[in-house]
N, C-alpha and C positions, 0 to 999 in steps of 0.2 A: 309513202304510199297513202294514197286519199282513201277513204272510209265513208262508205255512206249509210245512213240509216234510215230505212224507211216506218214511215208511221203511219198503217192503212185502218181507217175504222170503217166500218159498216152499220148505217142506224135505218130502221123501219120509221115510215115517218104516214102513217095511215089517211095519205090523200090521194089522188089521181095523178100519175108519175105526170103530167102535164103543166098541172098546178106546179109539181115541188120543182120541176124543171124551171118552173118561168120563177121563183122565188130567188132559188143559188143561182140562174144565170142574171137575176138584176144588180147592177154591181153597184147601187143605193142600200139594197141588203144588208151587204157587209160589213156597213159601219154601226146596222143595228144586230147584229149579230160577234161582234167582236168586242168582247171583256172592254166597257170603259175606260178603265186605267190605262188600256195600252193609245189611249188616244186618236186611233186611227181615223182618220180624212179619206178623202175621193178628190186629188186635186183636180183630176182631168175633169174639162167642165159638161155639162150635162144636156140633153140626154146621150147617154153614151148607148152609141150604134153598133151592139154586138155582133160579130161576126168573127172570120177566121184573119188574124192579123191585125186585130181590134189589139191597140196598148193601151191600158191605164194604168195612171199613176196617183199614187195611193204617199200619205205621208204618215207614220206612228210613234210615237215614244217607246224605246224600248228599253227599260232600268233607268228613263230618266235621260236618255239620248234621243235626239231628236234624228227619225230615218228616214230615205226617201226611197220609194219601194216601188219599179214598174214592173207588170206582167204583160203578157202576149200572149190572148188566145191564138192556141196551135191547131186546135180541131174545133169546128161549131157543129155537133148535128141533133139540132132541136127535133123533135123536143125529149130524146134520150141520151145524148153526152154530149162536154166538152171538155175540151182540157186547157189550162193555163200553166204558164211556166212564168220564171222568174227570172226576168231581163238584165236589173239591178236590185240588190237590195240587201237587207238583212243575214240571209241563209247564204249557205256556199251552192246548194240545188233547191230548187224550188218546184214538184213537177205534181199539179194538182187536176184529179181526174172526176168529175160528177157522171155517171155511169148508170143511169137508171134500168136497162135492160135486164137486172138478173132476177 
């Protein structure tokens, strides 16, 4: 039987859902927002042209293992959600949603 867990947080982030939209969808972001240690890269090359079916591929260290990690956005709709999912990589699910609307 597979098991899944989900991990949902919700944070206030006091700008113009417009602004925070156009931050979490630049996916140059990510490498500044993600804990140095874990190493992560942006290997797909740049500028990366978001949209719906948009894949990047991302490489990280994880415990010292070197991974290679693509997503595919499944929904673009700027400038209040998108979602990306986890094509290869790390996790057994990967299904991540920015949702500005609530």
């Amino acid at each position: 039987m597979t098991r899944f867990h989900t991990l949902r947080r919700e944070q206030w982030i006091p700008r113009p859902p417009g602004e925070v939209f156009a931050f979490f969808s630049d996916a140059r972001n990510l490498e500044e927002i993600t804990p140095p240690w874990l190493g992560f890269r942006i290997l797909t090359p740049g500028p990366i042209q978001i949209a719906a079916g948009t894949r990047i591929r991302y490489r990280l260290n994880l415990h010292g293992i070197p991974l290679g990690w693509t997503t595919e956005i499944r929904s673009w709709q700027p400038p209040h959600c998108f979602v990306d999912v986890q094509l290869s990589g790390p996790y057994r699910l990967w299904h991540h949603t920015i949702d500005l609307r609530r």
